[in-house]
Steps between C-alpha positions, in 0.01 A plus 500: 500500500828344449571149740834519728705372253430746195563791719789363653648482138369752361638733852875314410497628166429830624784497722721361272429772241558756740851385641569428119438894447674595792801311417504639121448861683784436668747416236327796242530773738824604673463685868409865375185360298724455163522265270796322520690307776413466856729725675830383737264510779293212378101524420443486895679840581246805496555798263765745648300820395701721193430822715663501800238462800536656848340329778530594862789482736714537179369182316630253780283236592289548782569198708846582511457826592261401768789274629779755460668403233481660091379249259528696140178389323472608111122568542425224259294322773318766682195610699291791502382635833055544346453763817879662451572452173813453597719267272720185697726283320631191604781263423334193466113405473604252798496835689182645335315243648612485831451916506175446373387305813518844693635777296366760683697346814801473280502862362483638891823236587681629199386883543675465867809320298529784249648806658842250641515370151440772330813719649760205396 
């Protein structure tokens, strides 16, 4: 068994390997899993899918819908509803994560939203 100190070096050059990888990753692939450049977006922006994706209430983002107002999402951060299997896209992960705390309660605001929205 290794004392503190070996495995406290030997766990730092771990990590340093990995975010090594991860930054060559970054600068050998571009956003769509080429090689190349990073895209315009930056390494940080998730893949905008080639084939167009539909998610409910016409691809707009949940939480605005839910407060009555279109948010156009391009389904590149999305959510998939495991006892629906219905498809939600949002327009930021910020809102992702603050869906996910209740999306069930989210889907019913939004589902009461809709029909207003919808006829605009």
């Amino acid at each position: 068994m290794r004392s503190g100190g070996a495995w406290r070096a030997g766990a730092a050059l771990a990590l340093g390997l990995a975010v090594a990888g991860l930054a060559r990753a970054a600068l050998d692939v571009d956003t769509l899993g080429q090689p190349g450049r990073a895209g315009p977006d930056g390494i940080w922006k998730a893949v905008v899918p080639p084939k167009g994706m539909h998610g409910e209430f016409d691809s707009n983002d949940p939480i605005g819908v839910a407060a009555g107002r279109r948010i156009a999402a391009d389904c590149s951060i999305n959510w998939v509803d495991p006892d629906e299997r219905k498809l939600y896209c949002f327009s930021s992960a910020t809102s992702l994560v603050f869906f996910l705390e209740g999306p069930h309660a989210w889907i019913e605001r939004a589902r009461k939203q809709w029909p207003g929205l919808a006829a605009r």
